[in-house]
VMD Tcl script that builds the backbone (N, CA, C; Angstrom):
set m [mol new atoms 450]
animate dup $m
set s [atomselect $m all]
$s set {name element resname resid chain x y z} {
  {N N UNK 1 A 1.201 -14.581 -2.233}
  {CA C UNK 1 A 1.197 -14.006 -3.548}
  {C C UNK 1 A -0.227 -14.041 -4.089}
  {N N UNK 2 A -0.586 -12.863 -4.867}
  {CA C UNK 2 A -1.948 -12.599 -5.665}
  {C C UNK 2 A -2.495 -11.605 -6.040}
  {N N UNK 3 A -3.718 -11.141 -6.417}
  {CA C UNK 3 A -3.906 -10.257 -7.204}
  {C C UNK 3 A -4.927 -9.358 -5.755}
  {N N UNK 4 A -4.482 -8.122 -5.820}
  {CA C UNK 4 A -4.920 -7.549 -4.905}
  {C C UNK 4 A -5.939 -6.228 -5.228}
  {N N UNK 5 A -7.272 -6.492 -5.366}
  {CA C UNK 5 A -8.024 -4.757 -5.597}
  {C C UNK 5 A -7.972 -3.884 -4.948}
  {N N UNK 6 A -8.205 -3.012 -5.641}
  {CA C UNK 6 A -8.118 -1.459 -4.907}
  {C C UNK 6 A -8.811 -0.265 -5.475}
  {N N UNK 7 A -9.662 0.814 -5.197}
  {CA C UNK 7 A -10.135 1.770 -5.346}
  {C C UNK 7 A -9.225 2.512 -6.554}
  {N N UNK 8 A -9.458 2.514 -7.944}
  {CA C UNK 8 A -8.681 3.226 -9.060}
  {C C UNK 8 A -9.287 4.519 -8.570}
  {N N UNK 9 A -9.976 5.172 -8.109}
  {CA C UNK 9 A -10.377 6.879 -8.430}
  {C C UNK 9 A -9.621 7.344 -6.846}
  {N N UNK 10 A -9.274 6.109 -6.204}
  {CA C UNK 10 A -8.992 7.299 -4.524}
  {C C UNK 10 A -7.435 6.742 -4.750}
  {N N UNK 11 A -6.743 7.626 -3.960}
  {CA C UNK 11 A -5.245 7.344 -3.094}
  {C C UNK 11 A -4.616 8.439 -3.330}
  {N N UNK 12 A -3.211 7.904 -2.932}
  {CA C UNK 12 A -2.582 9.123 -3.226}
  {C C UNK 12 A -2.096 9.613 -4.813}
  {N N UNK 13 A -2.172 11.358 -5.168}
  {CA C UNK 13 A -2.158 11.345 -6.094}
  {C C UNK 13 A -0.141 11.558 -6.616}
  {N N UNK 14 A 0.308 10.722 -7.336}
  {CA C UNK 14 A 1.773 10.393 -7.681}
  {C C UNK 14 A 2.214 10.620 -9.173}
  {N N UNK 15 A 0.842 10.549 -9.780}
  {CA C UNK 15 A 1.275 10.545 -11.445}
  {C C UNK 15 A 1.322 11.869 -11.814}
  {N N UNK 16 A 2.326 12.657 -12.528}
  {CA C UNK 16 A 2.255 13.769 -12.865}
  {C C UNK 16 A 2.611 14.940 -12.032}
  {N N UNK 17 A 2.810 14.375 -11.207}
  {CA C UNK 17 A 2.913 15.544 -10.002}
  {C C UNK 17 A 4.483 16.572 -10.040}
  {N N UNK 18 A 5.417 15.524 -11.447}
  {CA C UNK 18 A 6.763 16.073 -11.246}
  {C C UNK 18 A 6.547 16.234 -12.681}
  {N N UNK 19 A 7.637 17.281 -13.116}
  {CA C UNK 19 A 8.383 17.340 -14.594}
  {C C UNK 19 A 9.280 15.379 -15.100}
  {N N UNK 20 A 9.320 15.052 -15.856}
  {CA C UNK 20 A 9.822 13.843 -16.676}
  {C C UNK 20 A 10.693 14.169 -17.621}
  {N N UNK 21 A 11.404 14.069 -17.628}
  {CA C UNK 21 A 12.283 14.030 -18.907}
  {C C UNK 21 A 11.798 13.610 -20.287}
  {N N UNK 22 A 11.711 14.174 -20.866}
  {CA C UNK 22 A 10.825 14.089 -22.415}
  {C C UNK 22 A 11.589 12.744 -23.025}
  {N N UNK 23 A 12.622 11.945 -22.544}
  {CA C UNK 23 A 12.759 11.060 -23.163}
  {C C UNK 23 A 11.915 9.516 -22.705}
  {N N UNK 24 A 11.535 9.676 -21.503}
  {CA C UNK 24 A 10.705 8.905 -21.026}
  {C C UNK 24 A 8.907 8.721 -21.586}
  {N N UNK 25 A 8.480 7.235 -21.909}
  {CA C UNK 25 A 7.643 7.368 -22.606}
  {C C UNK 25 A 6.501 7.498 -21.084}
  {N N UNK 26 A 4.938 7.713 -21.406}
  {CA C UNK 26 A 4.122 7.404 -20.239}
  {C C UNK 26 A 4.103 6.856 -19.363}
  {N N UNK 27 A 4.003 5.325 -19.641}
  {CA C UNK 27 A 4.206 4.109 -19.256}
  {C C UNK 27 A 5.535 4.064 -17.970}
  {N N UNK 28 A 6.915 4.499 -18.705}
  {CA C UNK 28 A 8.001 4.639 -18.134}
  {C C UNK 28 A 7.691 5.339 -16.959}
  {N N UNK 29 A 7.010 7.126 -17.066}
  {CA C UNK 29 A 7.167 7.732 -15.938}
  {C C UNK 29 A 6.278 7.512 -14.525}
  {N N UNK 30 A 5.035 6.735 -15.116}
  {CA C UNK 30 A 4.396 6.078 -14.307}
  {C C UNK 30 A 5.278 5.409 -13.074}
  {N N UNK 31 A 5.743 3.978 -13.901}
  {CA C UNK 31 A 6.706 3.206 -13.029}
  {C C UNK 31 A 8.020 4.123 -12.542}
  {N N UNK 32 A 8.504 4.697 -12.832}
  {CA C UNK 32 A 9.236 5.595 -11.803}
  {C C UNK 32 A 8.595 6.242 -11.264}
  {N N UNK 33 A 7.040 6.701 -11.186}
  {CA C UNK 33 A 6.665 7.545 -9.556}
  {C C UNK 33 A 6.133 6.602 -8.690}
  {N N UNK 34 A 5.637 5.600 -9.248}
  {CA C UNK 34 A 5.311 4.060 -8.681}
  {C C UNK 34 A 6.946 3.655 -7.396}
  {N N UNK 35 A 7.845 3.398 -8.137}
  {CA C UNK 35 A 9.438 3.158 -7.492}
  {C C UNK 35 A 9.516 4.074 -6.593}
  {N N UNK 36 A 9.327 5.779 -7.256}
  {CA C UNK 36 A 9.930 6.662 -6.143}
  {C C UNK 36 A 8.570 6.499 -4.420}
  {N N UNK 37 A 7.660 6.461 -4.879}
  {CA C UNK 37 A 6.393 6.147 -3.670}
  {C C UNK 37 A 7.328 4.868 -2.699}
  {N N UNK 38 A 7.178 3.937 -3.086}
  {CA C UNK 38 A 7.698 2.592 -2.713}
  {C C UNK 38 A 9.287 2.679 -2.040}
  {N N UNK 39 A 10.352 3.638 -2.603}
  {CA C UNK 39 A 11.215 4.351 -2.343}
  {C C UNK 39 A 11.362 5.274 -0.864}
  {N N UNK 40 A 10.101 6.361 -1.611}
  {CA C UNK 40 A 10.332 7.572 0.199}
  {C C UNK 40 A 9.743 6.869 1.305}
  {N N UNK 41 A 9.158 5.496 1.368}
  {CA C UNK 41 A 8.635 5.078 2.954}
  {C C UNK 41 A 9.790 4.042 3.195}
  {N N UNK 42 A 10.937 3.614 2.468}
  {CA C UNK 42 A 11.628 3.334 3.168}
  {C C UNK 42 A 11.864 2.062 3.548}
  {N N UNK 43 A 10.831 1.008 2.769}
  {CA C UNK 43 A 10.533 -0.304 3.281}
  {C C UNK 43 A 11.336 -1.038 2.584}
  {N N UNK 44 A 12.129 -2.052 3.261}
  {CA C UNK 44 A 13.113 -2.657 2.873}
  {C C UNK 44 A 12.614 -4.037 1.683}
  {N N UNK 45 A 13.302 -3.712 0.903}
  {CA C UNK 45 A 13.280 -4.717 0.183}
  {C C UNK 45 A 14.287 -4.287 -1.298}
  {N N UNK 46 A 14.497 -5.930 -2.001}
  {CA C UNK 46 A 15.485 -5.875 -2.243}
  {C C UNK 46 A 14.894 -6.182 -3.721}
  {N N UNK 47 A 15.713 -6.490 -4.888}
  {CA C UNK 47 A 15.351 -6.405 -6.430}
  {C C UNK 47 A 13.565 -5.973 -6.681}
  {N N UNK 48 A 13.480 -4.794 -6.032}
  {CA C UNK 48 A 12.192 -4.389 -6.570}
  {C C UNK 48 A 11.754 -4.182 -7.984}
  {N N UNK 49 A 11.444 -4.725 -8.957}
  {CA C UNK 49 A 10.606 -4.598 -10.003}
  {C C UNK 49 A 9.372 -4.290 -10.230}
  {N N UNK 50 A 8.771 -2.973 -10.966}
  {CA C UNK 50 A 7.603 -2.970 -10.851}
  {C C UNK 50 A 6.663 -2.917 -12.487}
  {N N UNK 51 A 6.033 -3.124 -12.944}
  {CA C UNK 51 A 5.587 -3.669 -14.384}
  {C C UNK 51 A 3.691 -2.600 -14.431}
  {N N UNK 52 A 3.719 -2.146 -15.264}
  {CA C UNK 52 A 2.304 -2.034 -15.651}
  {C C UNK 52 A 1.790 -2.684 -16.883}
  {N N UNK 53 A 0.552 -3.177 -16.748}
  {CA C UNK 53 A -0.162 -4.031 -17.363}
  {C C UNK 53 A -1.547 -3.411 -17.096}
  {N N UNK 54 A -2.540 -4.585 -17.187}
  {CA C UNK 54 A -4.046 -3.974 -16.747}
  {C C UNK 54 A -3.806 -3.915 -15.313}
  {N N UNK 55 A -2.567 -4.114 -14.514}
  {CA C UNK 55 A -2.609 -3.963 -13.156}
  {C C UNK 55 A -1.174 -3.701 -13.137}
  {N N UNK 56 A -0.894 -3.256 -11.918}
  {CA C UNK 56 A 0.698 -3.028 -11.550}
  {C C UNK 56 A 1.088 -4.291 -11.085}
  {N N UNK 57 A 2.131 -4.872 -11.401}
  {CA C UNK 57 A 2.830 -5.938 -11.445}
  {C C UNK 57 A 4.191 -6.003 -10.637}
  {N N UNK 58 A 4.304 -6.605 -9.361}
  {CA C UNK 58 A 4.891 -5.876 -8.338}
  {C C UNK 58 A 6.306 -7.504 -7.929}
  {N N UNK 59 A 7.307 -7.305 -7.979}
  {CA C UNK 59 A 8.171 -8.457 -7.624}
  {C C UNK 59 A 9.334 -7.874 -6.929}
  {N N UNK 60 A 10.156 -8.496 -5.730}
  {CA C UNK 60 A 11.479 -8.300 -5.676}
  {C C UNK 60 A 11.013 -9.414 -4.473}
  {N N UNK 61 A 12.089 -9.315 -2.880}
  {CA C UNK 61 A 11.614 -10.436 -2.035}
  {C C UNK 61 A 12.470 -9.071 -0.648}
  {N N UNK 62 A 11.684 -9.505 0.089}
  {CA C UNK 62 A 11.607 -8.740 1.272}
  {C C UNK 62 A 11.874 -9.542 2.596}
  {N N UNK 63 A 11.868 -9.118 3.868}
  {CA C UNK 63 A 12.168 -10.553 4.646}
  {C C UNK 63 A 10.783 -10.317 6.034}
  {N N UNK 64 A 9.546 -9.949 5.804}
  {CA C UNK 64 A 8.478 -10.179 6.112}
  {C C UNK 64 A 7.104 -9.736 5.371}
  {N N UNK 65 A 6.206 -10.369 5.815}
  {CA C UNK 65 A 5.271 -10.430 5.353}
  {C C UNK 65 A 4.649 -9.072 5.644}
  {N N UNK 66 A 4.551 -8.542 6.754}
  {CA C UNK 66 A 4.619 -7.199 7.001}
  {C C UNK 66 A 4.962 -5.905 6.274}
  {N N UNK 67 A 6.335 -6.134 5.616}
  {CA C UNK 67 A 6.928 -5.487 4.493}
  {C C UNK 67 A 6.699 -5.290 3.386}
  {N N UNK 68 A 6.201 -6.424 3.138}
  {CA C UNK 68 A 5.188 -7.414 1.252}
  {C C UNK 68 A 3.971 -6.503 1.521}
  {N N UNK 69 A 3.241 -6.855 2.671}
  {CA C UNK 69 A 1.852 -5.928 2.732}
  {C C UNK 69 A 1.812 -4.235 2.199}
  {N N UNK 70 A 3.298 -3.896 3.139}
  {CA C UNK 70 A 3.650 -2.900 2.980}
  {C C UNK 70 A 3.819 -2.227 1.662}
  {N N UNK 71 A 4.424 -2.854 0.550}
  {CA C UNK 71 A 4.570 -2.136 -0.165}
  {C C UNK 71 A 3.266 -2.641 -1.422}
  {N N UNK 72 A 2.573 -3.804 -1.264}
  {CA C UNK 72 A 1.175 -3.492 -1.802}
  {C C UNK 72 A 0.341 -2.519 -1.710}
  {N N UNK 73 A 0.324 -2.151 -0.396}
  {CA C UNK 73 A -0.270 -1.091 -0.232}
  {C C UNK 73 A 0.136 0.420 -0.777}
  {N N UNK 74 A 1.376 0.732 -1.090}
  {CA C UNK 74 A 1.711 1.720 -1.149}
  {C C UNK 74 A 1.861 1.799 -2.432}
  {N N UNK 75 A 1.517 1.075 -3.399}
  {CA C UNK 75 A 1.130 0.920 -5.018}
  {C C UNK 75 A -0.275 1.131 -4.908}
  {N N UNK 76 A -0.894 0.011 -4.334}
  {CA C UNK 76 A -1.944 0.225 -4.446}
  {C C UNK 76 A -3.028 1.562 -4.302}
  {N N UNK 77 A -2.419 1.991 -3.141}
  {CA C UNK 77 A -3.199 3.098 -2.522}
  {C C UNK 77 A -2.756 4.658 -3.413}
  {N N UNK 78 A -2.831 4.586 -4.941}
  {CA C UNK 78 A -2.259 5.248 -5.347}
  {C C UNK 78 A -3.501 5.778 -6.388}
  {N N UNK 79 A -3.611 6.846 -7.014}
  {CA C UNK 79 A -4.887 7.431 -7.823}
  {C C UNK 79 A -4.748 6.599 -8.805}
  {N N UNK 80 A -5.585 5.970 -9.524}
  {CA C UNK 80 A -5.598 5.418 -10.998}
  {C C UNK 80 A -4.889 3.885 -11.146}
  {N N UNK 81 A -4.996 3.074 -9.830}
  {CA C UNK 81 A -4.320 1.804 -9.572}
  {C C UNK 81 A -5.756 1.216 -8.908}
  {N N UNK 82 A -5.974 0.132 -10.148}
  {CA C UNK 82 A -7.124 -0.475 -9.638}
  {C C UNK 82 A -6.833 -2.079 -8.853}
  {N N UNK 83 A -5.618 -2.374 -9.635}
  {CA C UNK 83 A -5.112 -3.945 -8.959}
  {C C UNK 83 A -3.579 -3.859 -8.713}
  {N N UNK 84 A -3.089 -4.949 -7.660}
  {CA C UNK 84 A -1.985 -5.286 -7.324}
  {C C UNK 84 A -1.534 -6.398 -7.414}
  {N N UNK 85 A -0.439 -7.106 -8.689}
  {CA C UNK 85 A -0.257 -7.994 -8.563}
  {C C UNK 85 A 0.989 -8.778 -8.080}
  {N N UNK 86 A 0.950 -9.166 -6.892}
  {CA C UNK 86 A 2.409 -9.769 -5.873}
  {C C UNK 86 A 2.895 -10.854 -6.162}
  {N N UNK 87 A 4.230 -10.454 -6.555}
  {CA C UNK 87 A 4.793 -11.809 -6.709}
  {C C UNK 87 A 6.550 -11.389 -5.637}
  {N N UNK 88 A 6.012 -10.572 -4.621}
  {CA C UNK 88 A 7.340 -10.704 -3.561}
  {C C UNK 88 A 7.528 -12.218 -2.883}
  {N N UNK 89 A 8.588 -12.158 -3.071}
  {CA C UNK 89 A 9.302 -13.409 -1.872}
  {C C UNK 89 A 9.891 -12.828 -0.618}
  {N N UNK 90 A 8.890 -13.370 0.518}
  {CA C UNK 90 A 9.167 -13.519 2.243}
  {C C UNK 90 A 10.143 -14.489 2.654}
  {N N UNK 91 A 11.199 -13.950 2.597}
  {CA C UNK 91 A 11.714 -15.044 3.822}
  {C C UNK 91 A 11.647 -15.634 4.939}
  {N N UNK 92 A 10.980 -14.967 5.404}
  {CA C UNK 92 A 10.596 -15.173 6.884}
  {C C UNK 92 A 9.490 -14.690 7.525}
  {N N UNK 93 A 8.362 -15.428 6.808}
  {CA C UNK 93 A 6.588 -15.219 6.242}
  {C C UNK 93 A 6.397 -15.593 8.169}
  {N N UNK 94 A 5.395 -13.991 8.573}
  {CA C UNK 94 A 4.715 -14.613 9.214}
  {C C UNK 94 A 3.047 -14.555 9.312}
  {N N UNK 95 A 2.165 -14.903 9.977}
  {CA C UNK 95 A 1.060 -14.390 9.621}
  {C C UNK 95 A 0.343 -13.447 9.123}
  {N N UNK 96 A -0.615 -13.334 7.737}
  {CA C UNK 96 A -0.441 -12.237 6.831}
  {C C UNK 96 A -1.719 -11.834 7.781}
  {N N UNK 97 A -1.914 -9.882 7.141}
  {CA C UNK 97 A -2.755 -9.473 7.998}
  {C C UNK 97 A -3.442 -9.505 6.976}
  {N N UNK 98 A -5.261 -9.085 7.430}
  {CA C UNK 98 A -6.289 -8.559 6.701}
  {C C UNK 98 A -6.334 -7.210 6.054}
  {N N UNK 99 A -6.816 -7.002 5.333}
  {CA C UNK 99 A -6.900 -5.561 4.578}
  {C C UNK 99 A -8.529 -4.884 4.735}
  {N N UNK 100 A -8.387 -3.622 4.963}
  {CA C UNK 100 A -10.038 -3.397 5.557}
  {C C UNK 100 A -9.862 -2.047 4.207}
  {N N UNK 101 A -10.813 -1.706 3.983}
  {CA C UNK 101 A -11.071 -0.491 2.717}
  {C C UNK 101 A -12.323 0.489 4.470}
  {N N UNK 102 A -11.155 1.694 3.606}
  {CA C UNK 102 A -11.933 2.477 4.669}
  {C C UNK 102 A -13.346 3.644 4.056}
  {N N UNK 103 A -14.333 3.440 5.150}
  {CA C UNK 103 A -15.553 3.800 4.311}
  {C C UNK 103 A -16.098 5.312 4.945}
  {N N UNK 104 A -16.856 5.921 4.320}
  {CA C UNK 104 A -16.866 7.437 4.931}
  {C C UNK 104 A -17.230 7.132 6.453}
  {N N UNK 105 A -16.655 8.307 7.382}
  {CA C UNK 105 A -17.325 8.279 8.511}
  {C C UNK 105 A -16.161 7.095 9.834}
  {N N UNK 106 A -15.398 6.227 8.777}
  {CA C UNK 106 A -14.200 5.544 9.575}
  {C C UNK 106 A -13.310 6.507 10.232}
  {N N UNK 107 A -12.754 5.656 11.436}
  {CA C UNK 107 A -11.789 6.121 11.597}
  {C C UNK 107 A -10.818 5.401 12.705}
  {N N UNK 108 A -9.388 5.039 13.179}
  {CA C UNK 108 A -9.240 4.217 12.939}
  {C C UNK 108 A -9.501 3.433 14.812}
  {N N UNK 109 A -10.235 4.441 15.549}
  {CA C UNK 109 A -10.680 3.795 16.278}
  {C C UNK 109 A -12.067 2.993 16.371}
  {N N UNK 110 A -12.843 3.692 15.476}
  {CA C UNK 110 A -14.282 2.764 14.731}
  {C C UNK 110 A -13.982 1.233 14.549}
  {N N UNK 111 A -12.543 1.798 13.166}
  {CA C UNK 111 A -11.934 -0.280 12.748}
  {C C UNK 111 A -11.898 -0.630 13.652}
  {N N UNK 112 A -11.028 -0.038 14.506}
  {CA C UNK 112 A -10.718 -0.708 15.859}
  {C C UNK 112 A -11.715 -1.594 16.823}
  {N N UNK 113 A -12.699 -1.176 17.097}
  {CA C UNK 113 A -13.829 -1.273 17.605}
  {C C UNK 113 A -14.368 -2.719 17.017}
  {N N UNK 114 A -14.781 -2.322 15.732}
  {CA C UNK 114 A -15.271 -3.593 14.912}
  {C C UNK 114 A -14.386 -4.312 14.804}
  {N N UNK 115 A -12.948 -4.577 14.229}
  {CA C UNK 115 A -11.817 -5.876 13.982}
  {C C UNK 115 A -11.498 -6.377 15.548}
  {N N UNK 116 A -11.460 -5.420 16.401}
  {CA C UNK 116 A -10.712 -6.529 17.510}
  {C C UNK 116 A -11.330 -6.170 19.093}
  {N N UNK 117 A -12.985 -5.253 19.086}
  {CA C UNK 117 A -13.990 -5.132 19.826}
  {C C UNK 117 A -13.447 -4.019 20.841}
  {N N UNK 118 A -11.943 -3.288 20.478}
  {CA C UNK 118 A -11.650 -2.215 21.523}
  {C C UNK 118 A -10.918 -1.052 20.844}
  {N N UNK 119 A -11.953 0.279 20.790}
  {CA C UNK 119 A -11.182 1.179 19.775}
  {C C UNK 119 A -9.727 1.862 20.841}
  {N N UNK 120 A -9.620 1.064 21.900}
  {CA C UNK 120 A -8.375 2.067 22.346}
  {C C UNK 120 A -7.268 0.840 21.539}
  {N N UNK 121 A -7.622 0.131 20.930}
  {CA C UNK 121 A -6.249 -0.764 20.039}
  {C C UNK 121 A -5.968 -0.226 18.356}
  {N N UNK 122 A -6.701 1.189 18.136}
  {CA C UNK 122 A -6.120 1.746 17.375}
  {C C UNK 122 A -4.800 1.919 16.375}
  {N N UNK 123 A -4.188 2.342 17.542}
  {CA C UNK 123 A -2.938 1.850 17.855}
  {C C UNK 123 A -1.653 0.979 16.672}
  {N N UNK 124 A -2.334 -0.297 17.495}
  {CA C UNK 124 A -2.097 -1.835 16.726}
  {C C UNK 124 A -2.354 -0.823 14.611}
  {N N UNK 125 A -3.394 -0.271 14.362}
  {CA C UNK 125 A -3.440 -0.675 13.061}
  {C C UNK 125 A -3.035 0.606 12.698}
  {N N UNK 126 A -2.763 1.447 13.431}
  {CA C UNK 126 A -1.992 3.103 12.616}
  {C C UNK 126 A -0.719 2.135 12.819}
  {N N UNK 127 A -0.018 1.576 13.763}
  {CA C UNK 127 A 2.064 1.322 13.658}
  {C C UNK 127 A 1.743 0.328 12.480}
  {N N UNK 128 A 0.732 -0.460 12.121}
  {CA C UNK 128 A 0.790 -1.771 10.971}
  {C C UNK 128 A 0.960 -0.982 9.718}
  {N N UNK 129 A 0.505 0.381 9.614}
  {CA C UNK 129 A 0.355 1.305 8.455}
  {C C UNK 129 A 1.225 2.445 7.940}
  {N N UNK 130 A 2.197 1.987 9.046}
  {CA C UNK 130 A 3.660 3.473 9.013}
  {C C UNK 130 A 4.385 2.560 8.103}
  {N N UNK 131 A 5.234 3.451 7.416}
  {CA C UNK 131 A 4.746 5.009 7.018}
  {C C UNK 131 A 4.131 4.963 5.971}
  {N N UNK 132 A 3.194 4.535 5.970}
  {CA C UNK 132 A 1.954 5.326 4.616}
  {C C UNK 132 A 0.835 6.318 5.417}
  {N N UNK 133 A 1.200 6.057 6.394}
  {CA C UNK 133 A 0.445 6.957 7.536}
  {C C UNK 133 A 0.685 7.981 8.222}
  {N N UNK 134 A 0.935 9.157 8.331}
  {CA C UNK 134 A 1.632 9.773 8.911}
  {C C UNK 134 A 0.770 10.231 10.644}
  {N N UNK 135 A -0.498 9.811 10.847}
  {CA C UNK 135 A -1.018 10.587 11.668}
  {C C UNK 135 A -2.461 9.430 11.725}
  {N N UNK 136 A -2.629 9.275 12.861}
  {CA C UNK 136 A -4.057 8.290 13.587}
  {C C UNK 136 A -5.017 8.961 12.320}
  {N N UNK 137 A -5.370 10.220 12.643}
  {CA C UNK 137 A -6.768 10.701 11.747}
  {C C UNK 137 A -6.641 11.142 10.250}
  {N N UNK 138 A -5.471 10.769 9.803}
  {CA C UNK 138 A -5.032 10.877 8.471}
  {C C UNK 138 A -5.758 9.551 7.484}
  {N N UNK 139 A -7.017 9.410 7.602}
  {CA C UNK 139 A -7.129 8.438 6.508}
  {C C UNK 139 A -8.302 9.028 5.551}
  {N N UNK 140 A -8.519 8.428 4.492}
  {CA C UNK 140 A -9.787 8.664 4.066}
  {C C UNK 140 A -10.565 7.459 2.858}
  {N N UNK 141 A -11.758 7.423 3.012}
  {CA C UNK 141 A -12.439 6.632 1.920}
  {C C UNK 141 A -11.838 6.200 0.947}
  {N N UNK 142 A -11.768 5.074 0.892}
  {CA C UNK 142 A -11.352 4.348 -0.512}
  {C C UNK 142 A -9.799 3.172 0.020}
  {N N UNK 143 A -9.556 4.314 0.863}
  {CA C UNK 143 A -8.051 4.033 1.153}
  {C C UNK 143 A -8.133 2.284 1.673}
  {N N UNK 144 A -6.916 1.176 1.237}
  {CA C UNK 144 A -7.185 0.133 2.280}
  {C C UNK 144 A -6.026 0.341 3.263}
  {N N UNK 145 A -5.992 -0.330 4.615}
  {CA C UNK 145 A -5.344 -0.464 5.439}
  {C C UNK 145 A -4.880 -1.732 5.911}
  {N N UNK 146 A -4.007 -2.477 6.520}
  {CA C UNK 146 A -3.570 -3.025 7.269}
  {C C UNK 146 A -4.207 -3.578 8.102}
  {N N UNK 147 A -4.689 -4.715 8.684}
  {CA C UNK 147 A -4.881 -4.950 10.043}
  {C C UNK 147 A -4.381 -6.277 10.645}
  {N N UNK 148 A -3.638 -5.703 11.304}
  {CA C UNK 148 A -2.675 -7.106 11.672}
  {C C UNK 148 A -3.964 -7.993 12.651}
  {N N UNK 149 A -3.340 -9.615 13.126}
  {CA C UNK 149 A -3.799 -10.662 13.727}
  {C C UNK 149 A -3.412 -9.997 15.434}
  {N N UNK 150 A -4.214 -10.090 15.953}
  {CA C UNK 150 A -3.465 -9.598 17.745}
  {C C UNK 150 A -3.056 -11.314 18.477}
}
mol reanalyze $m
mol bondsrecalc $m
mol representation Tube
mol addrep $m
């Protein structure tokens, strides 16, 4: 658990992108495109709560650490989200991975190269990143990623 930074001007863009029901205030429709993001990838977890503050405020409990990463990231990596703050419960915590911010000119056999000295282990950090990933050369600046322990 903790407070996690992130690039406010890059990610994906989620706010606004739909019609809202005029009874919903800002704030509100935010955290429902926040839910629905966290929602279409599918990652299991259970009493998800999500809160805005000076940061998004993120709770429910999941049953790996893998999963927790998972859906930090997928708040995080969002336009106009500068922090992440985790308070998921792991049941069955296993070694957390590192988070790398990707810089122009990356890509994810470069990380590769530098985190674990062989870009054919690629690989390893596009499956750590599904599904916020849809594709090896799908990344860009700002974005953070995943990188699991080998």
């Amino acid at each position: 658990m903790g407070l996690f930074s992130f690039i406010k001007g890059a990610g994906k863009k989620v706010f606004g992108k739909k019609e809202t029901a005029p009874t919903l205030t800002a704030e509100q429709a935010k955290i429902k495109a926040l839910n629905e993001a966290v929602s279409e990838l599918g990652i299991p977890v259970s009493g998800l709560r999500i809160e805005l503050a000076e940061q998004v405020i993120v709770e429910g409990s999941t049953d790996t650490n893998a999963d927790r990463e998972k859906i930090i990231l997928a708040l995080g990596n969002v336009e106009g989200i500068g922090a992440v703050a985790d308070n998921i419960k792991v049941y069955n915590p296993e070694p957390e991975s590192t988070f790398h911010e990707v810089m122009s000119g990356d890509s994810l056999s470069k990380i590769s190269k530098r985190v674990y000295g062989d870009p054919m282990k690629y690989n390893i950090i596009f499956e750590a990143n599904k599904p916020m990933l849809s594709h090896p050369d799908k990344i860009y600046p700002g974005q953070i990623l995943r990188i699991p322990s080998l």
